[in-house]
PAMI-903877 format. One record per residue (C-alpha): x, y, z; residue in three letters; residue number from 0. Coordinates in nm, 2 decimals. Layout:
BEGIN
{{X,Y,Z},'ala',NUM}
...
This chain:
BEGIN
{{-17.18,8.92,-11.22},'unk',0}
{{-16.77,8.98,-11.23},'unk',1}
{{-16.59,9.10,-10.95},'unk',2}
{{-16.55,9.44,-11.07},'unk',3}
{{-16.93,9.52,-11.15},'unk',4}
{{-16.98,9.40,-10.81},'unk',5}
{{-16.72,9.63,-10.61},'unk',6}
{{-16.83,9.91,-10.85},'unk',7}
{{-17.20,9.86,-10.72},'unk',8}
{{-17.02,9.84,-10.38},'unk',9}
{{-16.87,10.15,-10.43},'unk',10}
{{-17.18,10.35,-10.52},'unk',11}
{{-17.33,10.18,-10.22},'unk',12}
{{-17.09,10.33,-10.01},'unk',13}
{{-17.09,10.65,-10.13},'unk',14}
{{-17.44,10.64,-10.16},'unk',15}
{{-17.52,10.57,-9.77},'unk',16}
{{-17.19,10.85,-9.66},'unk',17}
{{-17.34,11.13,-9.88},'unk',18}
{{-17.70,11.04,-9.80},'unk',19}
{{-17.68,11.03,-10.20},'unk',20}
{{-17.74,11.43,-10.24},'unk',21}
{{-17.82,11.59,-10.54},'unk',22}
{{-17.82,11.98,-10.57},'unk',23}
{{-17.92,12.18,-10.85},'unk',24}
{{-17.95,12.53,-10.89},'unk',25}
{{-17.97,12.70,-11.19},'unk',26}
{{-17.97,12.45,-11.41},'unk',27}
{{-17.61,12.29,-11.26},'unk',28}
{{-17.65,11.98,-11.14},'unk',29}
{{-17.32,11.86,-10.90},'unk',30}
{{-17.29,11.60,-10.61},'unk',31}
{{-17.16,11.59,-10.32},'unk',32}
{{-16.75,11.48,-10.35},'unk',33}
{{-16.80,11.13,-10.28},'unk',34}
{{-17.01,11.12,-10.55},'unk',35}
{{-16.82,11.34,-10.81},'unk',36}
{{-16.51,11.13,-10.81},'unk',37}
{{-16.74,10.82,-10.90},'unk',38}
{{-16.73,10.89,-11.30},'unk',39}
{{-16.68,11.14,-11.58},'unk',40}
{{-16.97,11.33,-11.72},'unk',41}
{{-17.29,11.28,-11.88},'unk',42}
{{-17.39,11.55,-12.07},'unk',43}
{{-17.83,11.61,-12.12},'unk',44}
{{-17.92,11.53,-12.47},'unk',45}
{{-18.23,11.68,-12.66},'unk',46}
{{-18.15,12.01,-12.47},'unk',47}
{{-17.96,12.28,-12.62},'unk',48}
{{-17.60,12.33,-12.53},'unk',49}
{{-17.64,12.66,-12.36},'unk',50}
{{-17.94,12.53,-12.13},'unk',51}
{{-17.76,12.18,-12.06},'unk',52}
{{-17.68,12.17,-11.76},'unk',53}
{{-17.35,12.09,-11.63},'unk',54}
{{-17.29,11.83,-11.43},'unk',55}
{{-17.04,11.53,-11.35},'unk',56}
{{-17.20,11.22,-11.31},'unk',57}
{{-17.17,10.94,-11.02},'unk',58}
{{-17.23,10.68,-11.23},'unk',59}
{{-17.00,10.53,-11.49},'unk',60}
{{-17.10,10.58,-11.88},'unk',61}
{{-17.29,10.26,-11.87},'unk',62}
{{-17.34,10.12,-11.50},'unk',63}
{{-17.71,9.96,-11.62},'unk',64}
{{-17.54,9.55,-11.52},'unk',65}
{{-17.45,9.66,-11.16},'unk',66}
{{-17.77,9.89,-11.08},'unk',67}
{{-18.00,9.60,-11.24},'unk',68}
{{-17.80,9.34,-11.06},'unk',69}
{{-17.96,9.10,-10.84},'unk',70}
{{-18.28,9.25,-10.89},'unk',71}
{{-18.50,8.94,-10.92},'unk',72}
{{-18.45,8.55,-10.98},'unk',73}
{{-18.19,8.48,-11.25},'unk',74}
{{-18.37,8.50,-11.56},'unk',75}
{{-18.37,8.23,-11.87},'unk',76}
{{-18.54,8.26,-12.21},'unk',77}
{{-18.90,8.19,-12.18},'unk',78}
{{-18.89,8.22,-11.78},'unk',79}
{{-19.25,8.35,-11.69},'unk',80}
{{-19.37,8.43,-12.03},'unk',81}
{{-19.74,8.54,-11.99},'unk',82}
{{-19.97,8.36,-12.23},'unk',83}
{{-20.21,8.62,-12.39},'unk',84}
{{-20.48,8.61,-12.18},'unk',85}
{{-20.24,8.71,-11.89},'unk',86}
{{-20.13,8.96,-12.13},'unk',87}
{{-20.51,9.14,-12.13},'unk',88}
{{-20.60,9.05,-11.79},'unk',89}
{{-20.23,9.18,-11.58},'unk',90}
{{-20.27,9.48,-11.84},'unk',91}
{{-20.64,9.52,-11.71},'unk',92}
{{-20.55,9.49,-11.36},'unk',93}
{{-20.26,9.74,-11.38},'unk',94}
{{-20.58,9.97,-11.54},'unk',95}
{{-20.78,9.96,-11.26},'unk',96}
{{-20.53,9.91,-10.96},'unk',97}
{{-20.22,10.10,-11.03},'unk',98}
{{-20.28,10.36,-11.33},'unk',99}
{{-20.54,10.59,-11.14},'unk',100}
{{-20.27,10.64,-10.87},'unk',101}
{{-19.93,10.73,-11.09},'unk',102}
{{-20.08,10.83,-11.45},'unk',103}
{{-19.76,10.80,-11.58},'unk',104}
{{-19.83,10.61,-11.90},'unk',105}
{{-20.13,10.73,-12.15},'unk',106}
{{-20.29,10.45,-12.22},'unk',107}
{{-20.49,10.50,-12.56},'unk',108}
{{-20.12,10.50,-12.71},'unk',109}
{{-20.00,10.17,-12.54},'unk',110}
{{-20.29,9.96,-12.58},'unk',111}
{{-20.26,9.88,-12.96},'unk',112}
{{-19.89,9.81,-12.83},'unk',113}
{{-20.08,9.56,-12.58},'unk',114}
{{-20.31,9.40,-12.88},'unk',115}
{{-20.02,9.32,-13.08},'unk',116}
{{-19.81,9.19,-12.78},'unk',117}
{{-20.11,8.92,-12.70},'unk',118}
{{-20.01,8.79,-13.04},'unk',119}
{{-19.66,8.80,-13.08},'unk',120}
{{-19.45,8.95,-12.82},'unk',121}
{{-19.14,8.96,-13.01},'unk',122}
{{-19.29,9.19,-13.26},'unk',123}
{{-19.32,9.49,-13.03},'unk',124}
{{-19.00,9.75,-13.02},'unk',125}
{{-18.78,9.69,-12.74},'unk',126}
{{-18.86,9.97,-12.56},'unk',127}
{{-19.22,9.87,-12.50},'unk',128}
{{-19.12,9.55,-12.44},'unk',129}
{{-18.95,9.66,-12.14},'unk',130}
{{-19.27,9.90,-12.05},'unk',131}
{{-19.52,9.58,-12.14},'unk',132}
{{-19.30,9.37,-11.85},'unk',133}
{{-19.33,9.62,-11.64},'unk',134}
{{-19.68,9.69,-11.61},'unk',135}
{{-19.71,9.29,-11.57},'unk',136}
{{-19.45,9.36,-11.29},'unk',137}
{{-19.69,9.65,-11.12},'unk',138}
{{-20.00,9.48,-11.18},'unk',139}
{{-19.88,9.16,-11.05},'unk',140}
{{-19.79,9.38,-10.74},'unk',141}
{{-20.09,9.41,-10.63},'unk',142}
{{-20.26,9.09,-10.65},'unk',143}
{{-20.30,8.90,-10.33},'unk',144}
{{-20.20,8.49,-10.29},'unk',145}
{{-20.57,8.38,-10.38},'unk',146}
{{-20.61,8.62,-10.67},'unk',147}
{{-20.21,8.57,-10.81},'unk',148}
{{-20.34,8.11,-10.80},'unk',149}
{{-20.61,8.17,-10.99},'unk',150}
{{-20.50,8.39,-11.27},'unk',151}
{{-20.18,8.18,-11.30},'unk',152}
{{-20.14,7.86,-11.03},'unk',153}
{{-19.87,7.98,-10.89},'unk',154}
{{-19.76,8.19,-10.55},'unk',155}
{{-19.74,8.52,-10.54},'unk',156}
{{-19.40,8.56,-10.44},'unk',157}
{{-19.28,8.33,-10.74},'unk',158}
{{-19.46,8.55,-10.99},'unk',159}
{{-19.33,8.86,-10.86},'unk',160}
{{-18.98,8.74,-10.90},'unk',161}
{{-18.99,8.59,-11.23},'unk',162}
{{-19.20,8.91,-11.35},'unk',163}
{{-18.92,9.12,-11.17},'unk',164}
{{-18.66,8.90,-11.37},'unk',165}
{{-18.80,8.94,-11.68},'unk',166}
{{-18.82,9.31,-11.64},'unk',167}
{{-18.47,9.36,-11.53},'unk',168}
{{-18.37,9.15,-11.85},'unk',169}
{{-18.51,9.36,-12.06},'unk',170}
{{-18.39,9.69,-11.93},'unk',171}
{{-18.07,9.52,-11.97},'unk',172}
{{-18.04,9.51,-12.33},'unk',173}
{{-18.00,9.95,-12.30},'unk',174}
{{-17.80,10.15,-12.19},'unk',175}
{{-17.96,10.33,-11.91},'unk',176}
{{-17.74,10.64,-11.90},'unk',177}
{{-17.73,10.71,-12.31},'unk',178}
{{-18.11,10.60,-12.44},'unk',179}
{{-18.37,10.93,-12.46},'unk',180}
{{-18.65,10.69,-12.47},'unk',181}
{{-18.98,10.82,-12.23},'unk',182}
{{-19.08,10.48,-12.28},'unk',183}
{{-18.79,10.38,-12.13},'unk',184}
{{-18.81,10.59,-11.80},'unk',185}
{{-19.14,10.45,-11.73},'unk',186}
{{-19.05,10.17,-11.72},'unk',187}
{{-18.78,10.22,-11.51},'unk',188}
{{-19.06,10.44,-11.26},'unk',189}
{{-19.27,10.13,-11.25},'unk',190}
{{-19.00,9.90,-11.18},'unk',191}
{{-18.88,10.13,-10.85},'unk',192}
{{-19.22,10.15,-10.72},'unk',193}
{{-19.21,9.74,-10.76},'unk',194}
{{-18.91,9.76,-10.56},'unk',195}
{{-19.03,9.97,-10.28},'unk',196}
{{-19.35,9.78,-10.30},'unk',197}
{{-19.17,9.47,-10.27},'unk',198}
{{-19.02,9.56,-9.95},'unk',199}
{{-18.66,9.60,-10.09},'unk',200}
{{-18.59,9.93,-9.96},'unk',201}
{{-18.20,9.94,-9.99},'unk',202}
{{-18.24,9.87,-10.37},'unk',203}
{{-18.55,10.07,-10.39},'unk',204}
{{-18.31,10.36,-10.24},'unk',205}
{{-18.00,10.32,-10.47},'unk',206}
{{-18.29,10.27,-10.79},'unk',207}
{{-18.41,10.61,-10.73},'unk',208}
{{-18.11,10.77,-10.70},'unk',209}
{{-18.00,10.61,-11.06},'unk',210}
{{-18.36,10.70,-11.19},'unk',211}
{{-18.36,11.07,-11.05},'unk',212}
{{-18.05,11.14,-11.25},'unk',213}
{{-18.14,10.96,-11.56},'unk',214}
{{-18.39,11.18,-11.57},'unk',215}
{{-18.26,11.50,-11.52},'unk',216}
{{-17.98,11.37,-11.76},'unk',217}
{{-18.28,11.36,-12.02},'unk',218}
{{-18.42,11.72,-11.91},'unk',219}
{{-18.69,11.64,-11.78},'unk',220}
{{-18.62,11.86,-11.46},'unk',221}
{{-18.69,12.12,-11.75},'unk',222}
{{-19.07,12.21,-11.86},'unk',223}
{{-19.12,12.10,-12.22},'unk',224}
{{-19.25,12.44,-12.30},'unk',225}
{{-18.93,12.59,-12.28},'unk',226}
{{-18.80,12.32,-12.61},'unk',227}
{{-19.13,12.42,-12.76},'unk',228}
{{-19.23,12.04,-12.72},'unk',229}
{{-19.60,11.93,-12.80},'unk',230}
{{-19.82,11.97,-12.52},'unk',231}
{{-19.83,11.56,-12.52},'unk',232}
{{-19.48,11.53,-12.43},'unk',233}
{{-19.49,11.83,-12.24},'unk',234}
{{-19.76,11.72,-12.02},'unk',235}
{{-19.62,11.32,-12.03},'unk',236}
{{-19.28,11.46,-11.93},'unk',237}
{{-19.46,11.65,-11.61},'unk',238}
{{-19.61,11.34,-11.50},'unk',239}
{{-19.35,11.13,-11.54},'unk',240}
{{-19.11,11.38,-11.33},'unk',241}
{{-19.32,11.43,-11.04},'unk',242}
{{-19.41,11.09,-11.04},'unk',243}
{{-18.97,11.00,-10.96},'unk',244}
{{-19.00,11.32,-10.75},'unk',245}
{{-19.26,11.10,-10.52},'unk',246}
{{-19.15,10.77,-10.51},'unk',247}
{{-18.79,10.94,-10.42},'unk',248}
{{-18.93,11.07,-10.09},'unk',249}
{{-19.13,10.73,-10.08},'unk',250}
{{-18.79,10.56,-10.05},'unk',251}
{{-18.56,10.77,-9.87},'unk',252}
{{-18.78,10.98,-9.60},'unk',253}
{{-18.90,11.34,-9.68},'unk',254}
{{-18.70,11.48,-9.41},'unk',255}
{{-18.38,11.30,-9.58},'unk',256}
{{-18.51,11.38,-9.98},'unk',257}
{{-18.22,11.36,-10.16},'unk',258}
{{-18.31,11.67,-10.43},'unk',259}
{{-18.23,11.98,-10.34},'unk',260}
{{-18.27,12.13,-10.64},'unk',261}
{{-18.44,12.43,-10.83},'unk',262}
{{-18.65,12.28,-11.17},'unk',263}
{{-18.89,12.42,-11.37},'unk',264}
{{-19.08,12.14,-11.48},'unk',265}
{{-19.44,12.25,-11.40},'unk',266}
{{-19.72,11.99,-11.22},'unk',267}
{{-19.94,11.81,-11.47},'unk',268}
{{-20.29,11.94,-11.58},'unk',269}
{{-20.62,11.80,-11.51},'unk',270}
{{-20.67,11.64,-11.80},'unk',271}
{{-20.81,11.27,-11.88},'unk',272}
{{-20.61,11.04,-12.14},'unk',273}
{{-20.82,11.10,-12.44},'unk',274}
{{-20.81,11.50,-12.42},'unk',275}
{{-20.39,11.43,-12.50},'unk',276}
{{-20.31,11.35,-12.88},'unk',277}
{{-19.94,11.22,-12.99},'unk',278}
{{-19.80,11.48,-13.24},'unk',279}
{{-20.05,11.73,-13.19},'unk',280}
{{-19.97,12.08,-13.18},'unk',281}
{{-20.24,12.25,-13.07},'unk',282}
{{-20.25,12.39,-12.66},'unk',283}
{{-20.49,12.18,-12.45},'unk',284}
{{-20.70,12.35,-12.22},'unk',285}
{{-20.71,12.19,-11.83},'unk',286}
{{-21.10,12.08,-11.78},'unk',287}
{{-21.23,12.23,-11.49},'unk',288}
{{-21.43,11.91,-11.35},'unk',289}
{{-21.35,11.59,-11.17},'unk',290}
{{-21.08,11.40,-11.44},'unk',291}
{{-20.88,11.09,-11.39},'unk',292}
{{-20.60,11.32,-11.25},'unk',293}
{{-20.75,11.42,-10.98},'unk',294}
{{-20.58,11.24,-10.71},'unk',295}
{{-20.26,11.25,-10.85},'unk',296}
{{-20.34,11.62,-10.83},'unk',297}
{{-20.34,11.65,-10.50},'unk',298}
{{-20.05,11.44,-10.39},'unk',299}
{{-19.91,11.68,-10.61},'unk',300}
{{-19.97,11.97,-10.47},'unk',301}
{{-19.90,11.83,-10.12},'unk',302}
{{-19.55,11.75,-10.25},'unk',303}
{{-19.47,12.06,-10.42},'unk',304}
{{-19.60,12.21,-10.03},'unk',305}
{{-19.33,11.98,-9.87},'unk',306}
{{-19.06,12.11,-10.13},'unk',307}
{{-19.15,12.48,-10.14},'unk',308}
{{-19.12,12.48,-9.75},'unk',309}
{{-18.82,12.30,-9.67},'unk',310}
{{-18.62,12.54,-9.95},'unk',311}
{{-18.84,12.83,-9.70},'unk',312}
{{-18.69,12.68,-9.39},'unk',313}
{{-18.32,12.64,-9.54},'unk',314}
{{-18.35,13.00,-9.68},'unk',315}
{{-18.45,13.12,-9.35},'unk',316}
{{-18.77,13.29,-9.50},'unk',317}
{{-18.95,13.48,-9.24},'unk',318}
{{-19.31,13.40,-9.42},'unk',319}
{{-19.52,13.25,-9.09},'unk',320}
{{-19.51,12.85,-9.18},'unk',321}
{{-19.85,12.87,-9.00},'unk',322}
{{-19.99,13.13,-9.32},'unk',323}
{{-19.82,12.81,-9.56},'unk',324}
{{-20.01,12.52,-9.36},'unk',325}
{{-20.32,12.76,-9.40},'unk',326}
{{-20.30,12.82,-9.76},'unk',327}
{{-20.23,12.44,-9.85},'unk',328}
{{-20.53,12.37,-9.67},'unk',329}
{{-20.75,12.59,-9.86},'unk',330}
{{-20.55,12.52,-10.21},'unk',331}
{{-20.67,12.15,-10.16},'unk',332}
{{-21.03,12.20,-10.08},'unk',333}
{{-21.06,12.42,-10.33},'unk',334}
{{-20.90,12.13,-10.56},'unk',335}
{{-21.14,11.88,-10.37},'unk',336}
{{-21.44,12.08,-10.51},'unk',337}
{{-21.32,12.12,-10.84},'unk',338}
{{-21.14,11.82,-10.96},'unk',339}
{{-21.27,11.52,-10.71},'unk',340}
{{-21.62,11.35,-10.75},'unk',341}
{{-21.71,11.19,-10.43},'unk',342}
{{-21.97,10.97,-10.60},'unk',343}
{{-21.72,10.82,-10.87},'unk',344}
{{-21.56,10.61,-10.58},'unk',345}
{{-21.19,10.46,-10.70},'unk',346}
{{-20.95,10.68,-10.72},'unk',347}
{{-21.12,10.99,-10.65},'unk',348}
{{-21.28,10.81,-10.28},'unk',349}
{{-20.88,10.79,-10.17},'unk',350}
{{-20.84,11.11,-10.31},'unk',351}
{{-21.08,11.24,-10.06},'unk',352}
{{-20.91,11.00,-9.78},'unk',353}
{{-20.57,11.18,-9.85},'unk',354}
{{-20.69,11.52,-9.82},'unk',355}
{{-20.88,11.47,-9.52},'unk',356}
{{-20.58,11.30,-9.35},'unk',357}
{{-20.35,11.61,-9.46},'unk',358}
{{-20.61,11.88,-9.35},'unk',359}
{{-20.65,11.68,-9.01},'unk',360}
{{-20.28,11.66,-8.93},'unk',361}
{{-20.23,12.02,-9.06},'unk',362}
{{-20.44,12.11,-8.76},'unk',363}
{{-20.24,11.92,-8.53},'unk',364}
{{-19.94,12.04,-8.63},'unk',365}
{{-20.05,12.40,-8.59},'unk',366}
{{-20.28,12.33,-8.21},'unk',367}
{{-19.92,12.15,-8.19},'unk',368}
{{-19.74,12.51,-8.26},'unk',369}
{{-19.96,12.69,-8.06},'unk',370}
{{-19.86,12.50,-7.73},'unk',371}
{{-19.53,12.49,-7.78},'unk',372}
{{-19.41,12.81,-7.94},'unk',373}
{{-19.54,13.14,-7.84},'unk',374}
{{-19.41,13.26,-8.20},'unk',375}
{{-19.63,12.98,-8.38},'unk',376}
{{-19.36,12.87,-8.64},'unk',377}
{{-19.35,12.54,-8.78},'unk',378}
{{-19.08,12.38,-8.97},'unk',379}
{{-19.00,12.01,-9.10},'unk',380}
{{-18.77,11.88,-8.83},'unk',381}
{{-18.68,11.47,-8.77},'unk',382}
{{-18.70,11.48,-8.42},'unk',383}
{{-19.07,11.65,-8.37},'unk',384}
{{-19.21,11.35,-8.56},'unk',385}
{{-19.43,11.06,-8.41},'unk',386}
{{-19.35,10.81,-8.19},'unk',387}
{{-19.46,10.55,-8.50},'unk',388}
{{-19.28,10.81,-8.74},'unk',389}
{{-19.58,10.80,-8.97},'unk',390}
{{-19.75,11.12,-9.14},'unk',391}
{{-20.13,10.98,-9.06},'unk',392}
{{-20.26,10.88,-8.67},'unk',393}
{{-20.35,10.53,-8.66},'unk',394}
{{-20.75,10.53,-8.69},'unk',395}
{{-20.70,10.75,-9.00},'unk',396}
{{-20.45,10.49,-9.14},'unk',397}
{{-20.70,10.21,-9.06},'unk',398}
{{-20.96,10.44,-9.24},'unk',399}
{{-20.75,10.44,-9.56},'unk',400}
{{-20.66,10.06,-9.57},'unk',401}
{{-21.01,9.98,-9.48},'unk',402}
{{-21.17,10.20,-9.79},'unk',403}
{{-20.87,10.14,-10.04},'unk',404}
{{-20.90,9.75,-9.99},'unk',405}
{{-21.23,9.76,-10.20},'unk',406}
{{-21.11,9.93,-10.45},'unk',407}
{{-20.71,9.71,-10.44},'unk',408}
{{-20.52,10.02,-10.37},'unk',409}
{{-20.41,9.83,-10.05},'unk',410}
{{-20.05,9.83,-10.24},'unk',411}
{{-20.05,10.21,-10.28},'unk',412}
{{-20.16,10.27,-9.91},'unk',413}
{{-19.90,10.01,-9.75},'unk',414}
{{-19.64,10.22,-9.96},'unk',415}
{{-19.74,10.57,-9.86},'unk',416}
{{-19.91,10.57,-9.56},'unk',417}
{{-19.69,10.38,-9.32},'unk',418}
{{-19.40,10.58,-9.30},'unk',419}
{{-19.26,10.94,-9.29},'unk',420}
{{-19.36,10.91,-9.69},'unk',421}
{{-19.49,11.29,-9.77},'unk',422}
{{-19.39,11.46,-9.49},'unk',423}
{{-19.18,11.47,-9.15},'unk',424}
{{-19.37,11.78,-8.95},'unk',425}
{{-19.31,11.91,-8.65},'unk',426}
{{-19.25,12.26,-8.47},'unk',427}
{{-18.98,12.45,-8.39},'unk',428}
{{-18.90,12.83,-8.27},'unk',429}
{{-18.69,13.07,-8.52},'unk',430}
């Protein structure tokens, strides 16, 4: 890499870590603080009408895709780590059954003829879905242990990982990050920072999900579709997709340090499975009202749009009791529990039940927690009432997770969002 991608990564690193890499928006202007602002000229939305663009200037430079790819991964040579097809069908089963019920950010009836004709000649695919195709090989790869990664491909996990991670970052290399409209695109770039987190790089992971959040918003999709009259495919594709980076970017930096601050109208995604959702159709879907492949994602979801919803409360100095909020998340996710979760389907839907229990159990701490120290009751997000472990779930409970989540290799998903502050830094504290 040349000496001036590398101080220009320096310099976003910098500015990154001094501004804690904020991002406001509010009413549809998006602006940084001045650390950031002086970083590059601006990037205007495209597929959004001028009037409903937001405007914004932009911290990184017109293309900065070399420097915020760099070093990410082995160095990378044609052919390095090409999967043969088999690998092909079984990484794109594994990413099926281990990663795809916890993100939904891809819908798989329209990739899969995409993964057919990759298992017979790669290069034949567009770019764009090569880049998604390497990946999902990347994700799915993620979660294989050492025994499982030697006997799918004789080699260690570690060196599959990188070589994966290689290959991705080559092909994200041949866009331009900040100028291609491409969904495909974006997911792959949402895969490849949950990789990163999940990998352990966490000062990557951070600076990734700063790029990622504003490439995003740079495409609109802080924005519902509805309000371009998109189809309800991309509508509800664009949801997921946005609340997915919305996660993963208080995965990486700490809910109580969540770098958007933002107002969006982008709405959470439906409860619909895969096959109810049809490319190019214009006809409004109706949200089933039974237990769906969504229903986890659901309910991190909801928890999320909880942790938002009351930290813009707290900052606004809303006198709504926090205790009435705790109350009604509680009851807003049982009453998603019995509508959308099947306790007998296992998967997915078993650590859907696992998460809601471990929120509803700590909600009640949090308020017995209120009630002894405040005579007023309120409750507020605040750094310094978290645990001694900083971690959102007690120990047994976390032990409870990994031990029912290892059965079903979601031991990836739990390691990632249950050891830290990931959802939610709660404590108490007096108005």
């Amino acid at each position: 890499m040349s000496t001036a991608l590398q101080s220009a990564e320096k310099l976003l690193m910098d500015n990154i870590e001094k501004a804690n890499g904020r991002i406001h928006l509010s009413n549809s202007n998006l602006s940084y603080d001045d650390s950031l602002k002086a970083m590059g000229p601006a990037i205007h939305t495209e597929g959004v009408q001028e009037s409903q663009a937001p405007d914004h200037a932009s911290p990184f430079h017109e293309d900065n895709t070399p420097f915020l790819l760099s070093h990410v991964g082995a160095s990378y040579s044609i052919g390095t780590c090409r999967p043969s097809p088999v690998h092909i069908f079984r990484l794109w089963q594994i990413y099926l059954d281990r990663v795809n019920p916890l993100t939904k950010i891809v819908h798989i009836p329209t990739l899969q003829p995409y993964v057919t004709e990759a298992a017979v000649d790669q290069d034949r695919i567009p770019q764009n879905y090569q880049c998604l195709l390497c990946a999902i090989s990347l994700m799915a790869a993620i979660t294989l242990d050492e025994r499982e990664c030697q006997e799918l491909v004789g080699m260690l996990r570690g060196i599959l990982v990188q070589e994966l991670m290689a290959r991705t970052r080559h092909a994200l290399l041949q866009f331009n990050l900040f100028e291609n409209n491409d969904m495909a695109i974006l997911q792959a770039l949402v895969l490849f920072l949950i990789s990163l987190d999940a990998h352990g790089d966490k000062q990557k992971a951070r600076m990734f999900s700063h790029a990622v959040l504003f490439i995003a918003i740079n495409m609109g999709y802080h924005q519902d579709g509805e309000l371009f009259n998109l189809t309800p495919f991309e509508t509800e594709m664009r949801r997921r997709i946005w609340w997915q980076i919305l996660l993963q970017d208080a995965n990486v930096t700490g809910m109580s340090q969540n770098i958007f601050q933002g107002n969006f109208s982008t709405k959470q995604p439906q409860n619909f499975n895969d096959v109810n959702l049809f490319p190019g159709s214009t006809r409004p879907i109706e949200p089933r009202d039974e237990p769906t492949e969504m229903g986890f994602v659901l309910i991190i979801n909801r928890v999320m749009r909880f942790v938002m919803d009351s930290r813009r409360a707290v900052t606004n100095n809303d006198k709504f009791p926090m205790i009435q909020r705790f109350l009604k998340l509680d009851q807003g996710l049982q009453e998603m529990e019995r509508r959308y979760i099947k306790a007998s389907a296992g998967g997915v839907h078993e650590l859907a039940l696992a998460f809601r229990s471990i929120v509803s159990t700590n909600i009640l701490n949090i308020l017995d927690l209120s009630k002894e120290r405040h005579e007023q009751g309120d409750v507020i997000f605040k750094a310094e009432y978290t645990t001694s472990q900083d971690t959102f779930v007690e120990s047994d409970r976390v032990g409870y997770v990994y031990t029912c989540m290892d059965k079903y290799h979601f031991t990836w998903f739990a390691r990632q969002h249950f050891q830290r502050h990931v959802l939610v830094s709660l404590g108490s504290h007096v108005h």
